[in-house]
Backbone as XML, in Angstrom:
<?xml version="1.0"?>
<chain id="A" units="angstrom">
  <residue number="1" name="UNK">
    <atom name="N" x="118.452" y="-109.339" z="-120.540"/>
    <atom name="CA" x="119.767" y="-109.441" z="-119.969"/>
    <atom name="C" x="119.654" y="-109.337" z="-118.465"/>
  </residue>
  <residue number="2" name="UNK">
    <atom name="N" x="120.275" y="-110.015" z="-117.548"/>
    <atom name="CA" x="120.384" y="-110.537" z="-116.382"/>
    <atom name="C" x="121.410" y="-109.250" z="-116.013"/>
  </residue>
  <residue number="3" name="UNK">
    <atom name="N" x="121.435" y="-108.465" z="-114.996"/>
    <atom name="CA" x="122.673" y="-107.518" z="-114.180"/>
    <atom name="C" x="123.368" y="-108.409" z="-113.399"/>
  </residue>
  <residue number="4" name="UNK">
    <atom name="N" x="122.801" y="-109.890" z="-112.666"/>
    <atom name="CA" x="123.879" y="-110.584" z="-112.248"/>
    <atom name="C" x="125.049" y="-111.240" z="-113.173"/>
  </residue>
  <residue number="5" name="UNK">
    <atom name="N" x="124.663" y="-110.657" z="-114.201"/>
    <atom name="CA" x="126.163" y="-111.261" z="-114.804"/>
    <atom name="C" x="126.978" y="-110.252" z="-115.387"/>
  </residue>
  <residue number="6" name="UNK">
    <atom name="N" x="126.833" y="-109.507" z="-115.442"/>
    <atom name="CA" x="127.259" y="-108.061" z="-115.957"/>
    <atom name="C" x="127.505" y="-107.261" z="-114.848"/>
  </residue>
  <residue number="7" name="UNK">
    <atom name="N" x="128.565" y="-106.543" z="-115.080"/>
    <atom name="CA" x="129.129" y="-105.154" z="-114.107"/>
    <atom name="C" x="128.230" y="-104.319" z="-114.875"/>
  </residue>
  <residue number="8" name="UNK">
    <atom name="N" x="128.160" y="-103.882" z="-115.556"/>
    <atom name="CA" x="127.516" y="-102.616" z="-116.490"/>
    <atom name="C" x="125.790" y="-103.569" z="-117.350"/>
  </residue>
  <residue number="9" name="UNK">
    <atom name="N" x="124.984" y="-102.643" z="-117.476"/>
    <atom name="CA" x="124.224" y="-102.915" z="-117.937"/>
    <atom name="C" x="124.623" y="-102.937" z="-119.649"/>
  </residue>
  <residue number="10" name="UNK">
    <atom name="N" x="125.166" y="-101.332" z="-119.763"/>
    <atom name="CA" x="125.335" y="-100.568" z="-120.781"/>
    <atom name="C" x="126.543" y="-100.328" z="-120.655"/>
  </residue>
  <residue number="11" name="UNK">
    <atom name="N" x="127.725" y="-100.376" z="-121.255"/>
    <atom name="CA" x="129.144" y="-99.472" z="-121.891"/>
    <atom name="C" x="128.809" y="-99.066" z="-122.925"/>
  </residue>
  <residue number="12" name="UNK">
    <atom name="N" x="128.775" y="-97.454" z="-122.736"/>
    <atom name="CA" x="128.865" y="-96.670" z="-124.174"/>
    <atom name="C" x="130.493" y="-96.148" z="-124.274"/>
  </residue>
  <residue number="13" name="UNK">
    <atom name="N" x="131.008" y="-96.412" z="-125.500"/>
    <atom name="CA" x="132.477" y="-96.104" z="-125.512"/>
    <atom name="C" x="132.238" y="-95.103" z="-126.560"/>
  </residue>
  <residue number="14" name="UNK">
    <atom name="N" x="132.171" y="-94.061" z="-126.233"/>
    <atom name="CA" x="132.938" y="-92.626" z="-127.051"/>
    <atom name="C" x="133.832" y="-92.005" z="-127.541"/>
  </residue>
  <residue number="15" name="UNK">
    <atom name="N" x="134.164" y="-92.110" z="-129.054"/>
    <atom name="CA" x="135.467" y="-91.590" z="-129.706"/>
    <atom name="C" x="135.614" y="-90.835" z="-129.342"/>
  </residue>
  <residue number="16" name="UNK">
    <atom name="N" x="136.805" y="-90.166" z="-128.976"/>
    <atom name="CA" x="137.531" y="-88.961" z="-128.855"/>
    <atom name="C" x="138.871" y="-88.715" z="-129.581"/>
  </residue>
  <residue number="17" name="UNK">
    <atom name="N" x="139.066" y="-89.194" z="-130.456"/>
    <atom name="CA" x="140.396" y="-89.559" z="-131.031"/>
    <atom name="C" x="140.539" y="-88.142" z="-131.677"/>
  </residue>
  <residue number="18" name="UNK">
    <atom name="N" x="141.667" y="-87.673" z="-131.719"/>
    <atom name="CA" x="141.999" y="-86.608" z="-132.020"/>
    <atom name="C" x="143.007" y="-86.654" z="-133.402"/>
  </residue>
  <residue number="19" name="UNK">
    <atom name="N" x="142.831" y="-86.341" z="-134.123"/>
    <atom name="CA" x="144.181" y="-86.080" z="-135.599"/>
    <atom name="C" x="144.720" y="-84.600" z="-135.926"/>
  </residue>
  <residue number="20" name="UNK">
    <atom name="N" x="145.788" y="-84.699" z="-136.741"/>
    <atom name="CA" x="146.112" y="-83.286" z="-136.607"/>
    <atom name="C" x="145.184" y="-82.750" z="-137.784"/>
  </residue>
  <residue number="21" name="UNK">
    <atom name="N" x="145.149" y="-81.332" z="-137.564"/>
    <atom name="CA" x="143.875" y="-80.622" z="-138.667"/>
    <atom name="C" x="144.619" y="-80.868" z="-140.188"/>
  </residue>
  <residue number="22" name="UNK">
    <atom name="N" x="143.212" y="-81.360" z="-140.915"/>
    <atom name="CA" x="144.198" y="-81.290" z="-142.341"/>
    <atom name="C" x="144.032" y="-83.233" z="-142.708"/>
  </residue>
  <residue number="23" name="UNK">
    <atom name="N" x="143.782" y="-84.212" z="-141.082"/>
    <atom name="CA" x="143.901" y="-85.309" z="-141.654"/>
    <atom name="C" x="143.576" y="-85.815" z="-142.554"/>
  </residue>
  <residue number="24" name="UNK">
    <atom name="N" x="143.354" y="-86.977" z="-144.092"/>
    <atom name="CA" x="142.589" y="-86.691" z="-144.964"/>
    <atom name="C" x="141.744" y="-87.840" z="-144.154"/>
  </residue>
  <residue number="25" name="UNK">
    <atom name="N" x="141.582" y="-88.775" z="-142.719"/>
    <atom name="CA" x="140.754" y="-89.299" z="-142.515"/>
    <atom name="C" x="139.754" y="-88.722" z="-141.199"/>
  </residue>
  <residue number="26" name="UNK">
    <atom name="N" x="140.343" y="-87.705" z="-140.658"/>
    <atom name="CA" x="139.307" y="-86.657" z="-140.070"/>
    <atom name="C" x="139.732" y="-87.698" z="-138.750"/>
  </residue>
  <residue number="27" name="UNK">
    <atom name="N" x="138.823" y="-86.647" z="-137.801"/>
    <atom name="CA" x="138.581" y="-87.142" z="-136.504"/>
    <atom name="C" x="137.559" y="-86.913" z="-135.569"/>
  </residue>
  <residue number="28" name="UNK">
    <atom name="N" x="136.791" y="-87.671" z="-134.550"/>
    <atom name="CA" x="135.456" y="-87.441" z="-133.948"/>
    <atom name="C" x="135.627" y="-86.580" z="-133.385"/>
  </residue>
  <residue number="29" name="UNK">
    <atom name="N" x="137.006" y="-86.156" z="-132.405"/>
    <atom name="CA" x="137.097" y="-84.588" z="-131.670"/>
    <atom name="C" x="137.105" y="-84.024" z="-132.454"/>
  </residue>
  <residue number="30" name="UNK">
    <atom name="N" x="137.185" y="-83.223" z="-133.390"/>
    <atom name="CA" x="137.421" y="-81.694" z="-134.727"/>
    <atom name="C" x="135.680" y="-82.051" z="-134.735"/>
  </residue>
  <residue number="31" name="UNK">
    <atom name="N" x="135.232" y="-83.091" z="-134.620"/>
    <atom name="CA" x="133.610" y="-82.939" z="-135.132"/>
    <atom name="C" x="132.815" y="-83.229" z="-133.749"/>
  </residue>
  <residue number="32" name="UNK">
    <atom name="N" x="133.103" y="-82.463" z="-133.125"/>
    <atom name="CA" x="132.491" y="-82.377" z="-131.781"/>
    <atom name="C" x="132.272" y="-83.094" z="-130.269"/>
  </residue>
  <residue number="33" name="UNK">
    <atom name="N" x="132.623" y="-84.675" z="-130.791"/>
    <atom name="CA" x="132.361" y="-85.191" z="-129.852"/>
    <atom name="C" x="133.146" y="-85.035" z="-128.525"/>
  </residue>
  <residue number="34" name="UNK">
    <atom name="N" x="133.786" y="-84.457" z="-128.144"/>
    <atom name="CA" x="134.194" y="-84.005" z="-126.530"/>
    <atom name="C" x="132.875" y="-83.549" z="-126.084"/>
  </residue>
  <residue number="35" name="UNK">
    <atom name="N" x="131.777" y="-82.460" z="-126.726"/>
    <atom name="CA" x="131.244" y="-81.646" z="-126.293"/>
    <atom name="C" x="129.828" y="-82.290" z="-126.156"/>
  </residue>
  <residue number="36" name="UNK">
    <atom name="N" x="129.847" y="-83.113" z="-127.192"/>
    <atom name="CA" x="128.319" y="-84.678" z="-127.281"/>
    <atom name="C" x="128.894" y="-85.358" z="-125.900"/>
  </residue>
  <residue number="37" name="UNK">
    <atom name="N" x="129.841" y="-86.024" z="-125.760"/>
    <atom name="CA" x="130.362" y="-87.075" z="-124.613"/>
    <atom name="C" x="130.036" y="-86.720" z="-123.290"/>
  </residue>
  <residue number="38" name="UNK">
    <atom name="N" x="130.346" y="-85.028" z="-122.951"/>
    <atom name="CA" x="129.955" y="-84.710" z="-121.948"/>
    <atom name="C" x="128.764" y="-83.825" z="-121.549"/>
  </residue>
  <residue number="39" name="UNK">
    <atom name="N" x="128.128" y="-84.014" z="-122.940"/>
    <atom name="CA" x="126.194" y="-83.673" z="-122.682"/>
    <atom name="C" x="125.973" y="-84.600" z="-122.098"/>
  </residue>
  <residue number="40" name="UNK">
    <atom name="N" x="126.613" y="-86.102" z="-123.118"/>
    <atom name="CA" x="125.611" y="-87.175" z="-123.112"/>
    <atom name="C" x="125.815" y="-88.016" z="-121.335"/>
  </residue>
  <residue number="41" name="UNK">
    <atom name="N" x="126.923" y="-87.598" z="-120.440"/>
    <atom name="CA" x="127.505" y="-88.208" z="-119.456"/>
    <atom name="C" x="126.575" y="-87.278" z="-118.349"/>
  </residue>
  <residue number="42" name="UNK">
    <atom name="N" x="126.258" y="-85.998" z="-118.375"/>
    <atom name="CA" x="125.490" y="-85.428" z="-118.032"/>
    <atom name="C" x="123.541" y="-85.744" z="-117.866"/>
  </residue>
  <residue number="43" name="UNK">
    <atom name="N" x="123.403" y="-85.834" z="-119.232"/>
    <atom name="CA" x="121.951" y="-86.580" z="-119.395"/>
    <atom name="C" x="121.954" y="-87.578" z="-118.536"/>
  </residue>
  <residue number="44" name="UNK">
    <atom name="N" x="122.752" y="-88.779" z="-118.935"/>
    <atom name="CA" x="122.511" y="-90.288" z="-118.341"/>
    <atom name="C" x="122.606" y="-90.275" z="-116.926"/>
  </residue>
  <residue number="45" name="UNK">
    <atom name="N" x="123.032" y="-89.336" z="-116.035"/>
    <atom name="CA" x="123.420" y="-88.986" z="-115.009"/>
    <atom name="C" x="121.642" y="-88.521" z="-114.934"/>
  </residue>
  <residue number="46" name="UNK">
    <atom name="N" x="121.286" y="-87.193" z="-115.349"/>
    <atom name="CA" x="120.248" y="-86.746" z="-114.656"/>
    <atom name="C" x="118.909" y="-88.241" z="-114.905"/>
  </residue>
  <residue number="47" name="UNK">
    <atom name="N" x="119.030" y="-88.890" z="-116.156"/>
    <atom name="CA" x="118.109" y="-89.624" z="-116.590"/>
    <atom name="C" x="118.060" y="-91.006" z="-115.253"/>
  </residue>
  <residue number="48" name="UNK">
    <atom name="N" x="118.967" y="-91.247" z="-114.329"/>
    <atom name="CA" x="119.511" y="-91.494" z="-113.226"/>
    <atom name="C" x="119.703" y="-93.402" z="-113.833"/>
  </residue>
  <residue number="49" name="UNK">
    <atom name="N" x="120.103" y="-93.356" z="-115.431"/>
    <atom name="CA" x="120.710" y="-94.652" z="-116.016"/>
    <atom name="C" x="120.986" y="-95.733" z="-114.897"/>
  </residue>
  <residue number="50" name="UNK">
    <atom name="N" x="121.155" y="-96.749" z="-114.760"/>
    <atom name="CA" x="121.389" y="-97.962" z="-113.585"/>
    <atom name="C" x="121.886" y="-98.582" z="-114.435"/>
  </residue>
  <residue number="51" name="UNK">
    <atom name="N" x="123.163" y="-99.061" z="-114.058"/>
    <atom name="CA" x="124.416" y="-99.894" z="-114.307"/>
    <atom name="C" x="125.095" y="-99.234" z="-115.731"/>
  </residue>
  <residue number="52" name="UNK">
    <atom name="N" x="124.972" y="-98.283" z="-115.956"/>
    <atom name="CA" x="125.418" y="-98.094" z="-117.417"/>
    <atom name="C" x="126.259" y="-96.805" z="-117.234"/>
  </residue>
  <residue number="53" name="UNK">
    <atom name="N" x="127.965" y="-96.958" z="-118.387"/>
    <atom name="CA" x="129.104" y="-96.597" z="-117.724"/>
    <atom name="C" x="129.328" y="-96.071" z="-119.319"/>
  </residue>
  <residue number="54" name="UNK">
    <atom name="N" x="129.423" y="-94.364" z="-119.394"/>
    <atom name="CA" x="129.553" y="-93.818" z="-120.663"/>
    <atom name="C" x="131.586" y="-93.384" z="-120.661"/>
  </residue>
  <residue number="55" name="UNK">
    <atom name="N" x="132.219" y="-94.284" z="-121.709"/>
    <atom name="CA" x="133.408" y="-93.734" z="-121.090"/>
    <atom name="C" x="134.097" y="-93.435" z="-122.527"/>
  </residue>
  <residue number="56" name="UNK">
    <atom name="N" x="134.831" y="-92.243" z="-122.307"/>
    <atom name="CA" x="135.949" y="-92.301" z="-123.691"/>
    <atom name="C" x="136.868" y="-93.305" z="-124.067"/>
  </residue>
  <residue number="57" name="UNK">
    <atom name="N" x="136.733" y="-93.091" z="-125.337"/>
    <atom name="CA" x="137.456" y="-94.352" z="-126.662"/>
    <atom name="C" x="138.307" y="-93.578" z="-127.029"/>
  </residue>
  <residue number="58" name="UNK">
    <atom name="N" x="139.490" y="-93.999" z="-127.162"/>
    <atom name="CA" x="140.425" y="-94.024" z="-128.296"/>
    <atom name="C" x="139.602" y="-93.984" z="-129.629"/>
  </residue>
  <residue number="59" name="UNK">
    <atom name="N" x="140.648" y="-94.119" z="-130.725"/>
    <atom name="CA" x="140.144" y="-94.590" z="-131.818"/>
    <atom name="C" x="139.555" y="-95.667" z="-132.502"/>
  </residue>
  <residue number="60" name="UNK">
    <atom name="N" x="138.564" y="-95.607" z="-132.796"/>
    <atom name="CA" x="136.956" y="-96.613" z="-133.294"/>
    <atom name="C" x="137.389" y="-97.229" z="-134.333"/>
  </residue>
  <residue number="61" name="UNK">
    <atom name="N" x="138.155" y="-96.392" z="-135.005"/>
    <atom name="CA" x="138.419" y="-96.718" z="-136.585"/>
    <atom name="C" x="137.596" y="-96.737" z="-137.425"/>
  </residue>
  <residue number="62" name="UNK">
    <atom name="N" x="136.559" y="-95.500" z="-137.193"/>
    <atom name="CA" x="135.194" y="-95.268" z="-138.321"/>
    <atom name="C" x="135.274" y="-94.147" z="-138.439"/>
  </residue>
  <residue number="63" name="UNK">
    <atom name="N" x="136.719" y="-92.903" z="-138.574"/>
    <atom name="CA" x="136.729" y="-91.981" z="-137.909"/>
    <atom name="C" x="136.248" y="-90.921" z="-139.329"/>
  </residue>
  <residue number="64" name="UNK">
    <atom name="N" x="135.617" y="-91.330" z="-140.626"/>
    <atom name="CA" x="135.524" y="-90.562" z="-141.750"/>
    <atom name="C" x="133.900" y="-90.798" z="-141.283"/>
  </residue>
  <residue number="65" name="UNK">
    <atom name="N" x="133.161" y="-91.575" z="-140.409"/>
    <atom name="CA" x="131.542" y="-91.262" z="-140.109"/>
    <atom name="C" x="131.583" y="-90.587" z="-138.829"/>
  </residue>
  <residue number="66" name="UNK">
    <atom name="N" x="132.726" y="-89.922" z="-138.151"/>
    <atom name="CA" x="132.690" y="-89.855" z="-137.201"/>
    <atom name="C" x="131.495" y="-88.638" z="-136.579"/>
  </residue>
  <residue number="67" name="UNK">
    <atom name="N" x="131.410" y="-87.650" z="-135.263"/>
    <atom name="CA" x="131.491" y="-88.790" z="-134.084"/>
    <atom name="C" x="130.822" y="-90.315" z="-134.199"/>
  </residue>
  <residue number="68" name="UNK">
    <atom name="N" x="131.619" y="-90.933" z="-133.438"/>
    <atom name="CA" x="131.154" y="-92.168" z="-133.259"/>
    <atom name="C" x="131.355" y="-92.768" z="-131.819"/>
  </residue>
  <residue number="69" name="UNK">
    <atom name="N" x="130.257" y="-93.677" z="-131.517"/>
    <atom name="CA" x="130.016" y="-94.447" z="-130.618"/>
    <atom name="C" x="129.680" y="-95.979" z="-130.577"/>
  </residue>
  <residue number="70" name="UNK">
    <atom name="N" x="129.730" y="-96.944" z="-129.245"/>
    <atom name="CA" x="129.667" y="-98.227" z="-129.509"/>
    <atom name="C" x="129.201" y="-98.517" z="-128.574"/>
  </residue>
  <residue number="71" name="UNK">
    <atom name="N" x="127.746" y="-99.014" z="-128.171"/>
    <atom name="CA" x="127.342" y="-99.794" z="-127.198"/>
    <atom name="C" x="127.274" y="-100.827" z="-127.054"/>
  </residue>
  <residue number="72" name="UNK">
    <atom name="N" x="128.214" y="-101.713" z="-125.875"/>
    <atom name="CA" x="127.698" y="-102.850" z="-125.305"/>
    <atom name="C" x="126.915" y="-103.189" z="-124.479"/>
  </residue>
  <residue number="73" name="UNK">
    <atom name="N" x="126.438" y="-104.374" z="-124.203"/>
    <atom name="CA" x="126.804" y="-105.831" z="-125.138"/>
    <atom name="C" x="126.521" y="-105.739" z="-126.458"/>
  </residue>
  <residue number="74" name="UNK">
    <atom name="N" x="125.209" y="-105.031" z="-126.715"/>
    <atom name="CA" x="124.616" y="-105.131" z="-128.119"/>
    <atom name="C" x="125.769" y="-105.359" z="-128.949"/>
  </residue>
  <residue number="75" name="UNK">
    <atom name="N" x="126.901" y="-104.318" z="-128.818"/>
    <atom name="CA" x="127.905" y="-104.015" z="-129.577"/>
    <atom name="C" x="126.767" y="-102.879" z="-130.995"/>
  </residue>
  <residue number="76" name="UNK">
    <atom name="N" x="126.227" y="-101.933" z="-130.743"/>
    <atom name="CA" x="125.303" y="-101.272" z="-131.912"/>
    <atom name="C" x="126.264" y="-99.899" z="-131.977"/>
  </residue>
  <residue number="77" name="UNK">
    <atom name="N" x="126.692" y="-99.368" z="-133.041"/>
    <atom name="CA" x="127.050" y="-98.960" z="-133.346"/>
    <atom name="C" x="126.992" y="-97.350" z="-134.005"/>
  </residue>
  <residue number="78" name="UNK">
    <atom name="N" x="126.610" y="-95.999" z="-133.348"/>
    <atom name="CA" x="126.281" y="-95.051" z="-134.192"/>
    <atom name="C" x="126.734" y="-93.907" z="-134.595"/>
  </residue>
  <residue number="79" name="UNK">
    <atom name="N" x="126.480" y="-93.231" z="-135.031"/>
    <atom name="CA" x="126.797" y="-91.593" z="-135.561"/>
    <atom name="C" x="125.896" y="-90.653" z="-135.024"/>
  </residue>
  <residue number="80" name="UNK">
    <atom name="N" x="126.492" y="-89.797" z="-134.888"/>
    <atom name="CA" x="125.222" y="-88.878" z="-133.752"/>
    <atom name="C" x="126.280" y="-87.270" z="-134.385"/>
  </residue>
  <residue number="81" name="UNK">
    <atom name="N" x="125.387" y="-86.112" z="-134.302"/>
    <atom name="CA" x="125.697" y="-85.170" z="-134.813"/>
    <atom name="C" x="125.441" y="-84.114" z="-133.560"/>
  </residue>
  <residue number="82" name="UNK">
    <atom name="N" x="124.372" y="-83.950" z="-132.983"/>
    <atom name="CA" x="123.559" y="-82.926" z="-132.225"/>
    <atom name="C" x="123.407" y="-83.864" z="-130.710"/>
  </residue>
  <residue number="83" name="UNK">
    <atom name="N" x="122.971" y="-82.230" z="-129.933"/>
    <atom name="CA" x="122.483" y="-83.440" z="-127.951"/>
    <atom name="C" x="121.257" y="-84.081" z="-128.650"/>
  </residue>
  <residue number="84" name="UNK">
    <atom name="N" x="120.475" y="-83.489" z="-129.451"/>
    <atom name="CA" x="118.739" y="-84.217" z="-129.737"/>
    <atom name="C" x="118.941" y="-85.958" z="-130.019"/>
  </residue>
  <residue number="85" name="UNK">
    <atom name="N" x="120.478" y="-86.223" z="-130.982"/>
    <atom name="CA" x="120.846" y="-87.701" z="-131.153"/>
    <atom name="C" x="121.462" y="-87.890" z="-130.023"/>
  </residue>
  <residue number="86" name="UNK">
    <atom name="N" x="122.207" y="-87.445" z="-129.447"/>
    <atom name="CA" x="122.580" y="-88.012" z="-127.980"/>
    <atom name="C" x="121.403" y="-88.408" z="-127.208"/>
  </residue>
  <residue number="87" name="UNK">
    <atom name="N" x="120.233" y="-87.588" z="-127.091"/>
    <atom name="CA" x="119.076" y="-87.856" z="-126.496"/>
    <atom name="C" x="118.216" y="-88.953" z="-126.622"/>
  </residue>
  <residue number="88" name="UNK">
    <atom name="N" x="118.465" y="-89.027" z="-128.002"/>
    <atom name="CA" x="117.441" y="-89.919" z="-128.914"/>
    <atom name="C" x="117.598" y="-91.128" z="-128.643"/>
  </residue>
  <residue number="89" name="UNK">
    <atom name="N" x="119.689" y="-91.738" z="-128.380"/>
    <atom name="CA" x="119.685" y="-92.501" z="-128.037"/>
    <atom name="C" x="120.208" y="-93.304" z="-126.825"/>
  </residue>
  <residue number="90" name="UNK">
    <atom name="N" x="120.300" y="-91.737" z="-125.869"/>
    <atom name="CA" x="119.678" y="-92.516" z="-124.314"/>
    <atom name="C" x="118.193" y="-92.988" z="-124.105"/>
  </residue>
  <residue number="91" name="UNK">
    <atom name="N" x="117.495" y="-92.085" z="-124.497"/>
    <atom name="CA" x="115.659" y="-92.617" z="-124.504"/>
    <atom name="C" x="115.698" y="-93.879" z="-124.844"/>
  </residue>
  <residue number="92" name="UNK">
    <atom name="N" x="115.751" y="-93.760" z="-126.209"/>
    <atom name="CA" x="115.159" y="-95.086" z="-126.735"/>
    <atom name="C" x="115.986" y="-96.315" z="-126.805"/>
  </residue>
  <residue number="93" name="UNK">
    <atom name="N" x="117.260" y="-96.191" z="-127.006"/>
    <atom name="CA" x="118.114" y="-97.380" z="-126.958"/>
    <atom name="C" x="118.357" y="-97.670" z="-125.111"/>
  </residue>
  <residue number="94" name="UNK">
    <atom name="N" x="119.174" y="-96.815" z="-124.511"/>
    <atom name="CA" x="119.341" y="-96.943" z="-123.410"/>
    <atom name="C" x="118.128" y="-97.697" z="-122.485"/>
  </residue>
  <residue number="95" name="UNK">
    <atom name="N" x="117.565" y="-96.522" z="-122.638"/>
    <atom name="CA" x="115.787" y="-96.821" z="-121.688"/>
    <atom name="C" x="114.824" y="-97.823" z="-122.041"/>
  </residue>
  <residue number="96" name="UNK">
    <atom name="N" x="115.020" y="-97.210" z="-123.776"/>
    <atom name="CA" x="114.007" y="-98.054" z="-123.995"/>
    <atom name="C" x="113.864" y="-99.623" z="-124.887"/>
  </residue>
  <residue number="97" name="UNK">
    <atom name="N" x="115.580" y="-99.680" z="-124.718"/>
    <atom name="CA" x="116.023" y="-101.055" z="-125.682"/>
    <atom name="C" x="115.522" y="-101.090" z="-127.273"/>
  </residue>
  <residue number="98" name="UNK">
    <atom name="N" x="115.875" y="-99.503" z="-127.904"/>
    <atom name="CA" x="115.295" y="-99.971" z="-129.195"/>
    <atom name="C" x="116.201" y="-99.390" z="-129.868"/>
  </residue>
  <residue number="99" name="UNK">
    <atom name="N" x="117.089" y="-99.428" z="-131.330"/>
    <atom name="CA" x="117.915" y="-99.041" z="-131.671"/>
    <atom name="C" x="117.029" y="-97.929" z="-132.392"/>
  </residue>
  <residue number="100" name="UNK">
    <atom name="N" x="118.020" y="-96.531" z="-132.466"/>
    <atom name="CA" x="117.715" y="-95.702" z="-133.238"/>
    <atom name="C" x="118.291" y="-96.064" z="-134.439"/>
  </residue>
  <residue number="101" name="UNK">
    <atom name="N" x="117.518" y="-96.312" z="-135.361"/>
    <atom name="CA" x="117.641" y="-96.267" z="-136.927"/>
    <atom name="C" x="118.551" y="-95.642" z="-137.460"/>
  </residue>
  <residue number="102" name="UNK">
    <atom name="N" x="117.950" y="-94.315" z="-137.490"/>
    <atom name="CA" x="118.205" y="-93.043" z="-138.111"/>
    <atom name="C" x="120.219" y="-93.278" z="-137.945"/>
  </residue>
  <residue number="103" name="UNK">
    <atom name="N" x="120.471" y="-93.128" z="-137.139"/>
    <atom name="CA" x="121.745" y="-93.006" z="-136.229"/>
    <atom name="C" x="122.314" y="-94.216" z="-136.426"/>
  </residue>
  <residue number="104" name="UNK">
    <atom name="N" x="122.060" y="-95.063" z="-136.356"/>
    <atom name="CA" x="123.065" y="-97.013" z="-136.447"/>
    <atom name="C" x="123.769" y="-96.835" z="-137.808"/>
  </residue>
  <residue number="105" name="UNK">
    <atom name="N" x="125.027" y="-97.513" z="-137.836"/>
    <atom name="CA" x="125.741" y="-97.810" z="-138.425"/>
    <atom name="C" x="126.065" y="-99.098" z="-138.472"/>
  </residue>
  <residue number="106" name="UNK">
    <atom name="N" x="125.547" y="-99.248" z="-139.792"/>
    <atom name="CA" x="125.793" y="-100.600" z="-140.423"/>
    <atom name="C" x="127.824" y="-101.152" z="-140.036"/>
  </residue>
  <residue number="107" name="UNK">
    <atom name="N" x="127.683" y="-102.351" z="-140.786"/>
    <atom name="CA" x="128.858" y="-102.912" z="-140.336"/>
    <atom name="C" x="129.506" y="-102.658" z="-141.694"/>
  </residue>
  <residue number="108" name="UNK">
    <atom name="N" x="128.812" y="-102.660" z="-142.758"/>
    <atom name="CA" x="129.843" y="-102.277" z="-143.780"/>
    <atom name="C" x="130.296" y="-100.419" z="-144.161"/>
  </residue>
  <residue number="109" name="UNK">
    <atom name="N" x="129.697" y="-100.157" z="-143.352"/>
    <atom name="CA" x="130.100" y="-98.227" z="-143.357"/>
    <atom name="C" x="131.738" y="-98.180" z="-142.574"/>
  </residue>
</chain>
């Protein structure tokens, strides 16, 4: 991928969607992600990322795998629980252009 054609290398869009407690379809904030979003905005910062813009999402509408995230262009899609998966996939996806497995979410989930 070329940066002259792109503003961003990377957009990571981060659920934050919030429901009231009790929803029966849950939500990525009650399951942590405020507290992943701003590890992970932190990391990419010290990891000193170039062109790549980590920003909060509304609702994903995957919110029963939630947290969830969405990187473009790829458009790849994952679930992350802990900073070690936040980590896992600034390293290797971010840095190192390789999708974490473990973590991707298929299109039919």
């Amino acid at each position: 991928m070329t940066t002259d054609t792109h503003y961003y290398q990377a957009h990571v869009f981060v659920c934050q969607n919030e429901r009231p407690a009790g929803h029966e379809r849950g939500c990525c904030n009650s399951k942590g992600a405020t507290k992943l979003r701003n590890y992970m905005k932190i990391r990419a910062k010290e990891l000193g990322l170039p062109m790549t813009r980590i920003n909060t999402a509304g609702c994903l509408d995957r919110c029963e795998l939630g947290p969830v995230m969405v990187i473009y262009p790829e458009g790849t899609w994952y679930r992350y629980e802990t900073m070690d998966d936040v980590d896992a996939i600034l390293n290797d996806h971010l840095i190192g252009g390789q999708v974490v497995e473990r973590l991707r979410l298929s299109p039919d989930q």
